[in-house]
GUMI-254892 format. One record per atom (N, C-alpha, C): residue number from 1; residue in three letters; x, y, z. Coordinates in nm, 2 decimals, always signed. Layout:
residues N
- NUM/Ala/X/Y/Z
...
//
This chain:
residues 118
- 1/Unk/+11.96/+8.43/+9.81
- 1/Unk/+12.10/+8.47/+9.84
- 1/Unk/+12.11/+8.61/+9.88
- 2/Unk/+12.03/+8.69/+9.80
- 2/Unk/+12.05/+8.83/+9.82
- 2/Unk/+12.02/+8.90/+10.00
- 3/Unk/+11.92/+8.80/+9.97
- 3/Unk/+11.77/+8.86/+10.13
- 3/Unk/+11.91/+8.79/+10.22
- 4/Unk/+11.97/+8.66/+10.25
- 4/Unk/+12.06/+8.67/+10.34
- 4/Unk/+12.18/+8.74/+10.29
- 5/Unk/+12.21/+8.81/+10.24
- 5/Unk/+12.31/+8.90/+10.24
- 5/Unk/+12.26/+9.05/+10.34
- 6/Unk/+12.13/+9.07/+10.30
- 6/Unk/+12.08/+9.17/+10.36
- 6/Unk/+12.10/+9.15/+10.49
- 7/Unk/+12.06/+9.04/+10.56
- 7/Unk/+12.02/+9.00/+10.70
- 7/Unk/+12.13/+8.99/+10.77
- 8/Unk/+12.26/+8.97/+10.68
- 8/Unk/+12.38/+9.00/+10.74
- 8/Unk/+12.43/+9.07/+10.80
- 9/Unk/+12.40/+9.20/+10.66
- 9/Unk/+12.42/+9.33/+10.68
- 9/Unk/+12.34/+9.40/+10.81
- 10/Unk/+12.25/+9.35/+10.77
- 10/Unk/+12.12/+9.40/+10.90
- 10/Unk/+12.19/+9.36/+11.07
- 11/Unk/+12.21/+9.29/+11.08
- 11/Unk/+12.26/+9.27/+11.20
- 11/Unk/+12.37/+9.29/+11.25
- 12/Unk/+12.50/+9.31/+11.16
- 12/Unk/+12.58/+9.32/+11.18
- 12/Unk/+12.56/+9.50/+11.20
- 13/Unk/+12.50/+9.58/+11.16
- 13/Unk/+12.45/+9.73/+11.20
- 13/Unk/+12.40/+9.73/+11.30
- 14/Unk/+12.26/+9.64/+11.36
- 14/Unk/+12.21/+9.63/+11.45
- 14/Unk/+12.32/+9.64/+11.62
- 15/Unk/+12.40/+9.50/+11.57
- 15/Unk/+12.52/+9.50/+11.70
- 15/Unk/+12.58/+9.60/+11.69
- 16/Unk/+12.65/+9.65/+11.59
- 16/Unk/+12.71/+9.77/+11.60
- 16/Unk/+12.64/+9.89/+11.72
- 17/Unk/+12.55/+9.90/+11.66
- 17/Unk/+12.46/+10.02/+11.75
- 17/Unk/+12.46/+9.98/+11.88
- 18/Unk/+12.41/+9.82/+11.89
- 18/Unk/+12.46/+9.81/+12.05
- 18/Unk/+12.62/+9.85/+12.14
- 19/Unk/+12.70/+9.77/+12.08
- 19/Unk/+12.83/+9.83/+12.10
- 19/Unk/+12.86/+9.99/+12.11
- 20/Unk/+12.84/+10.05/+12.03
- 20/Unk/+12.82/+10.16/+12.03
- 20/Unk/+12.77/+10.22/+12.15
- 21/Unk/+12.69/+10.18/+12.15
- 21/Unk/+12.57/+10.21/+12.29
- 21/Unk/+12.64/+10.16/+12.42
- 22/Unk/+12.66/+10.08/+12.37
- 22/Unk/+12.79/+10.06/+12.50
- 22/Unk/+12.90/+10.13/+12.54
- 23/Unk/+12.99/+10.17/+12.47
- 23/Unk/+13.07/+10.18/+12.45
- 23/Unk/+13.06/+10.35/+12.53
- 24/Unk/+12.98/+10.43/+12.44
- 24/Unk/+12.96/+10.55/+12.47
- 24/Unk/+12.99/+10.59/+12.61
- 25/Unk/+12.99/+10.74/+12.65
- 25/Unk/+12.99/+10.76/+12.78
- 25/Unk/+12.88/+10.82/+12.85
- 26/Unk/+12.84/+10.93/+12.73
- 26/Unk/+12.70/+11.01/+12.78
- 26/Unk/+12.60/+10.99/+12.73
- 27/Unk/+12.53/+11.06/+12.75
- 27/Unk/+12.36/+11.02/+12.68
- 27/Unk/+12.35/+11.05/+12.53
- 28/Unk/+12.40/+11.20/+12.49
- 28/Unk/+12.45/+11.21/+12.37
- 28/Unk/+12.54/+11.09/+12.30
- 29/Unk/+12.62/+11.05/+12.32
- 29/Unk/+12.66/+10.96/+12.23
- 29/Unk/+12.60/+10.83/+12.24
- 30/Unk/+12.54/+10.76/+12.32
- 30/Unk/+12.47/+10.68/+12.32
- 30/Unk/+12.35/+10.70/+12.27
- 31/Unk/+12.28/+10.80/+12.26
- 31/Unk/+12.14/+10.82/+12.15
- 31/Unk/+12.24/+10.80/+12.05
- 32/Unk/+12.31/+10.86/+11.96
- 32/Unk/+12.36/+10.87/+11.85
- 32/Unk/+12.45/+10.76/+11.84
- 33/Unk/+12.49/+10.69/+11.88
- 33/Unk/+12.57/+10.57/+11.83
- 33/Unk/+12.49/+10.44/+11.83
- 34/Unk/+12.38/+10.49/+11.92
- 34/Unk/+12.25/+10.37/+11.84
- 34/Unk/+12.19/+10.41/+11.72
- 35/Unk/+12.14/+10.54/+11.69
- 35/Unk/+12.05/+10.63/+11.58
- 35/Unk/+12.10/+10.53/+11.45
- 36/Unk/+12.21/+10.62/+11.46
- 36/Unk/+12.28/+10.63/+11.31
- 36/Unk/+12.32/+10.48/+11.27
- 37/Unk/+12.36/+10.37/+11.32
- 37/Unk/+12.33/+10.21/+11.26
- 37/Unk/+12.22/+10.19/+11.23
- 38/Unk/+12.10/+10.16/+11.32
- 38/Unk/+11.96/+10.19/+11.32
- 38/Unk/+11.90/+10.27/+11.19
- 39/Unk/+11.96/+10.38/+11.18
- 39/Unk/+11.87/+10.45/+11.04
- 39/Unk/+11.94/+10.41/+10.91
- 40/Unk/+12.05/+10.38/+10.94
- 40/Unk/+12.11/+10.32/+10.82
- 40/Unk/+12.04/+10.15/+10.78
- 41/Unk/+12.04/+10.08/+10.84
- 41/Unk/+11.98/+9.97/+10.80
- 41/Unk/+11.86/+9.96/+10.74
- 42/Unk/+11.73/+10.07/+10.83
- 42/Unk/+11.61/+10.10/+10.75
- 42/Unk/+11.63/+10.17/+10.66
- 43/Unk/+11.72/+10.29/+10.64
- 43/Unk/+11.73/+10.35/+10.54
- 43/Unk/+11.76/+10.25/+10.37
- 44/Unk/+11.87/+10.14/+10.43
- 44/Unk/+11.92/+10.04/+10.33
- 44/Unk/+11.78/+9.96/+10.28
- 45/Unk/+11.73/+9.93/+10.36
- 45/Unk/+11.62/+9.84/+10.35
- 45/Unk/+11.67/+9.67/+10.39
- 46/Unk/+11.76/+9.67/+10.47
- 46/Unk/+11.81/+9.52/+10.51
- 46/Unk/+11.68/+9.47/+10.56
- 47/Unk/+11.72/+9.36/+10.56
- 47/Unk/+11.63/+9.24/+10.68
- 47/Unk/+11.65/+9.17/+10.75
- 48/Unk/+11.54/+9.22/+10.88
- 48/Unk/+11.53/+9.15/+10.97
- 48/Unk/+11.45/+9.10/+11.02
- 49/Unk/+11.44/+8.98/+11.09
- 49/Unk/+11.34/+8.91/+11.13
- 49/Unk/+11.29/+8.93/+11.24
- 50/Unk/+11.26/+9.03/+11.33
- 50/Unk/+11.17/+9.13/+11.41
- 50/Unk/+11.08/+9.21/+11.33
- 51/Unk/+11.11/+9.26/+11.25
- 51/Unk/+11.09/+9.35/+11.17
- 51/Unk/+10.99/+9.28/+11.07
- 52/Unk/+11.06/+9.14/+11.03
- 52/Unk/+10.96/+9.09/+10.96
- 52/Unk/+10.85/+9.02/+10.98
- 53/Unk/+10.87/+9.06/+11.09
- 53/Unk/+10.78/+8.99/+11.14
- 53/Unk/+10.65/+9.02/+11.17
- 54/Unk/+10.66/+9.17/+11.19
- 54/Unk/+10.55/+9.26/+11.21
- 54/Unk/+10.49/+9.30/+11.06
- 55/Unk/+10.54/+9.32/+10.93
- 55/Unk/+10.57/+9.39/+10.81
- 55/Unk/+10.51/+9.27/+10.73
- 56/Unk/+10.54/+9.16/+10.75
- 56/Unk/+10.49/+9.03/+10.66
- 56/Unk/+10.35/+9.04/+10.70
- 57/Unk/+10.32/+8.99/+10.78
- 57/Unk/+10.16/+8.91/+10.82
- 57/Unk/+10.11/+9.09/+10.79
- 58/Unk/+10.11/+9.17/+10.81
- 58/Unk/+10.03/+9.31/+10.76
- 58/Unk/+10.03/+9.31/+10.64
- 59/Unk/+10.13/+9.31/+10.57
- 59/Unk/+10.07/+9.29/+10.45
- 59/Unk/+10.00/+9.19/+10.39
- 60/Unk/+10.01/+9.07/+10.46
- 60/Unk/+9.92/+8.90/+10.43
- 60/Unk/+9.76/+8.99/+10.49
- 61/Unk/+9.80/+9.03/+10.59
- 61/Unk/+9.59/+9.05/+10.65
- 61/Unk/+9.57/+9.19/+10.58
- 62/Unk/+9.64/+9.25/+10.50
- 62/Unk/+9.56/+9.41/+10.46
- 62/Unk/+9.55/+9.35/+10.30
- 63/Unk/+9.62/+9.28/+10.20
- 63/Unk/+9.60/+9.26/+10.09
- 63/Unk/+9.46/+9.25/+10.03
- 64/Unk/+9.35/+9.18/+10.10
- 64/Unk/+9.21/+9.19/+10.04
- 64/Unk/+9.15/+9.33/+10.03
- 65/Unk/+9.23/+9.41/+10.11
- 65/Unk/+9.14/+9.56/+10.08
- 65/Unk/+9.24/+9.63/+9.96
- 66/Unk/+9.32/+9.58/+9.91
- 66/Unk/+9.33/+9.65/+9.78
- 66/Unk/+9.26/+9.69/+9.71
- 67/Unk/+9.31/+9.82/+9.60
- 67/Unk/+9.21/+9.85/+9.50
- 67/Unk/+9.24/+9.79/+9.41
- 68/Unk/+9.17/+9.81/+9.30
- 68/Unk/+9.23/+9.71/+9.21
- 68/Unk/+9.37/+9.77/+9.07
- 69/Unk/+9.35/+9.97/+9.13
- 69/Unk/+9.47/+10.02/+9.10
- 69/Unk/+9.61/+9.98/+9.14
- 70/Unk/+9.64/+9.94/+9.27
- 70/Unk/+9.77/+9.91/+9.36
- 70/Unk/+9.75/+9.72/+9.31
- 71/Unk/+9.68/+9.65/+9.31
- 71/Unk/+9.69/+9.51/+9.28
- 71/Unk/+9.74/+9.51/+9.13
- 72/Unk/+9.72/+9.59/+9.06
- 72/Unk/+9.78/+9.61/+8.88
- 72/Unk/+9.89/+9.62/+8.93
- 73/Unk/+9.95/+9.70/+9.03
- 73/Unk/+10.09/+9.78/+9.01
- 73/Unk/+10.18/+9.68/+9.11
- 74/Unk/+10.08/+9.61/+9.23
- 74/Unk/+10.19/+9.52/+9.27
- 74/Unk/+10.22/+9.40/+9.12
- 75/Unk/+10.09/+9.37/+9.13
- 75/Unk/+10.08/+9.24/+9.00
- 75/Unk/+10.02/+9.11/+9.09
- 76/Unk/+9.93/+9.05/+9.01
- 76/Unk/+9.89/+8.91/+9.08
- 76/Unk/+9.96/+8.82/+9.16
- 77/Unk/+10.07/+8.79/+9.01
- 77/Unk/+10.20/+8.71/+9.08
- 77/Unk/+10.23/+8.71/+9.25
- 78/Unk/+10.27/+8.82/+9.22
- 78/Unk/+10.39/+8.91/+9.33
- 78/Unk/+10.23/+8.85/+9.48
- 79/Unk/+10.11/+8.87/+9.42
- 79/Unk/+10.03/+8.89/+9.55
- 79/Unk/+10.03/+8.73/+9.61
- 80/Unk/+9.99/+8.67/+9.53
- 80/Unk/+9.98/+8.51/+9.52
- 80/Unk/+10.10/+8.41/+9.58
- 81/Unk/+10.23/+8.53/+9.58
- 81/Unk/+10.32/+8.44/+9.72
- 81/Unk/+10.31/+8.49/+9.79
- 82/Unk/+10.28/+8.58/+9.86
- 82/Unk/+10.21/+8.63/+9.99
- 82/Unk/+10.13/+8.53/+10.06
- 83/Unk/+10.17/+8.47/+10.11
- 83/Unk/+10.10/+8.37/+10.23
- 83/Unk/+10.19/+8.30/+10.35
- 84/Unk/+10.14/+8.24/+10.44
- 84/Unk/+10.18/+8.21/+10.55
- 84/Unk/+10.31/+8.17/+10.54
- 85/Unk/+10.33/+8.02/+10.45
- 85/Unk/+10.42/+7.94/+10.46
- 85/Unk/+10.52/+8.01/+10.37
- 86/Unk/+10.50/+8.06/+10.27
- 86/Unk/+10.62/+8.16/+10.20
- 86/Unk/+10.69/+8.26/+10.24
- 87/Unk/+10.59/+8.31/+10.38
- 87/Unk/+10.69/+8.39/+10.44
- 87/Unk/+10.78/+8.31/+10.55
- 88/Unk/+10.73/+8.19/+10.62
- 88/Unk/+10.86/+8.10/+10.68
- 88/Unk/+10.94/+8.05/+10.59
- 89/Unk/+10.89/+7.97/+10.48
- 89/Unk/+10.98/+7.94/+10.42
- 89/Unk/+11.10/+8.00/+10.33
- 90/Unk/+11.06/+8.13/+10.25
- 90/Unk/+11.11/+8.21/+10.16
- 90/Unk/+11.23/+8.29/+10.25
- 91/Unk/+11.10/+8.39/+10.34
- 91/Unk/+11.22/+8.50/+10.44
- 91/Unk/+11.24/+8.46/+10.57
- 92/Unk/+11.17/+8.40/+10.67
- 92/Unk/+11.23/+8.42/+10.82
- 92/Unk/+11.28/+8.34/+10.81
- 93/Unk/+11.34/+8.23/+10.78
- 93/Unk/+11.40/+8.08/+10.81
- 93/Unk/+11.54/+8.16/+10.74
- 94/Unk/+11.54/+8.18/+10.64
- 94/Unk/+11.66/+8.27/+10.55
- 94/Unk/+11.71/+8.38/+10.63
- 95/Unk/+11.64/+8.46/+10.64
- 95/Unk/+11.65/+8.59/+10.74
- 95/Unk/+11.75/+8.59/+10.83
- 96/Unk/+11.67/+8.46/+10.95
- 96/Unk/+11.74/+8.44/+11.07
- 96/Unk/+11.85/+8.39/+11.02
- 97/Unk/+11.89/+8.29/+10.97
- 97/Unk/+12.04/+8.24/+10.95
- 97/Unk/+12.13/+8.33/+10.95
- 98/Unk/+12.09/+8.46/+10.85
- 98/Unk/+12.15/+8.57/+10.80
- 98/Unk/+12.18/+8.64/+10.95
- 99/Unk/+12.06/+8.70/+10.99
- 99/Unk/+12.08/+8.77/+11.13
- 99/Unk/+12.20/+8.73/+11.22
- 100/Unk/+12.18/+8.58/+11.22
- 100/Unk/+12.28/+8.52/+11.30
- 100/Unk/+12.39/+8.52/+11.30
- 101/Unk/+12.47/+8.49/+11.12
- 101/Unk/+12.61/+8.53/+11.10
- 101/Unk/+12.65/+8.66/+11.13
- 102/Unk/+12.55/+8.73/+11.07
- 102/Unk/+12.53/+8.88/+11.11
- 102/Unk/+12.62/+8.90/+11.25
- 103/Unk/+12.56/+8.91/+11.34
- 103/Unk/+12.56/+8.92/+11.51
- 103/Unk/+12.67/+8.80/+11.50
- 104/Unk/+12.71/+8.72/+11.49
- 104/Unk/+12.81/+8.60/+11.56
- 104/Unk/+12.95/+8.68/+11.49
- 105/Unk/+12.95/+8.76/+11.35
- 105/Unk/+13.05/+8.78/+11.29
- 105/Unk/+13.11/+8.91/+11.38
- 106/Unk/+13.02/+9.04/+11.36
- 106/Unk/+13.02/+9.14/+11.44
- 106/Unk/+13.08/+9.11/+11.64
- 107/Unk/+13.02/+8.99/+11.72
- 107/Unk/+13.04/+9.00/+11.82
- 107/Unk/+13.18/+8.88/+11.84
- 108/Unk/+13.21/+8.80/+11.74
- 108/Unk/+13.37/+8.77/+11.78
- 108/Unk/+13.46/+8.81/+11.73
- 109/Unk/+13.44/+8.92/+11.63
- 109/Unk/+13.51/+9.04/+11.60
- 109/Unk/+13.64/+9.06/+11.68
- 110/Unk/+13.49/+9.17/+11.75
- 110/Unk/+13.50/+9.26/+11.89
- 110/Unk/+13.54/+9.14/+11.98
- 111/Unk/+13.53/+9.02/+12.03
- 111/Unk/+13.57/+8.98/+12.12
- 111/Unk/+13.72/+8.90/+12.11
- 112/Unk/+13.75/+8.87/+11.99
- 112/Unk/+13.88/+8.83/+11.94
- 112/Unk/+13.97/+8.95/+11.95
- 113/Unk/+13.93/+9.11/+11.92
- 113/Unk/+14.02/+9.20/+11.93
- 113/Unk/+14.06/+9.24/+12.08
- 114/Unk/+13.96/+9.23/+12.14
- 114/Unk/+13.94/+9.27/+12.29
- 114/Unk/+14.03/+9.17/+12.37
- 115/Unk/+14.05/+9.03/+12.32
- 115/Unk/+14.10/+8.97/+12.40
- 115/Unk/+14.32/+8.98/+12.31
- 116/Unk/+14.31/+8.98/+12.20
- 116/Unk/+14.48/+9.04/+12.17
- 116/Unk/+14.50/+9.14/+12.24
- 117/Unk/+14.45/+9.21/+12.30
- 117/Unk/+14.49/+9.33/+12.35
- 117/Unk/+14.54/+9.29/+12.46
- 118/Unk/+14.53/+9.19/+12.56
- 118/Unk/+14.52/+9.14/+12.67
- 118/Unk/+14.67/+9.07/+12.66
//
């Protein structure tokens, strides 16, 4: 429940930045009205499934070169769901759902307001 809360969050920052980026007129505010959504979501630590996508399977293929200091401090457990199917099944399938409210909530927002105005 949490991780799609995140992925909510995550996207709905994501669109934001786009809009923003849109929206803007010069180069300056369109660097910065992408930046600052953008750093805030990694700053937050949301999720997204681009992101996870790169970040999952690296940590699935780098795990065997642990030491066995960092495998104490992750813990067995924690390493032992690390695998293929736990990451479809656990985060991206969850993830994306999330992304998607995310983005569908954020862009009929903006397109419900856009159109009262009218």
């Amino acid at each position: 429940m949490y991780t799609s809360l995140e992925a909510v969050a995550c996207n709905w920052l994501v669109n934001l930045a786009i809009l923003l980026g849109i929206c803007a007129d010069d180069l300056i505010g369109k660097f910065f009205g992408l930046w600052f959504p953008i750093m805030a979501f990694v700053t937050l630590g949301f999720e997204h499934r681009i992101a996870n996508m790169y970040f999952i399977p690296a940590a699935i293929l780098t795990r065997e070169y642990l030491s066995p200091d960092h495998i104490s401090l992750i813990g067995h457990d924690a390493l032992d769901l690390l695998t293929w199917s736990t990451m479809r099944t656990n985060n991206l399938i969850v993830v994306t759902l999330g992304n998607i409210v995310g983005g569908c909530s954020l862009s009929d927002s903006c397109t419900g307001l856009h159109l009262k105005k009218r």
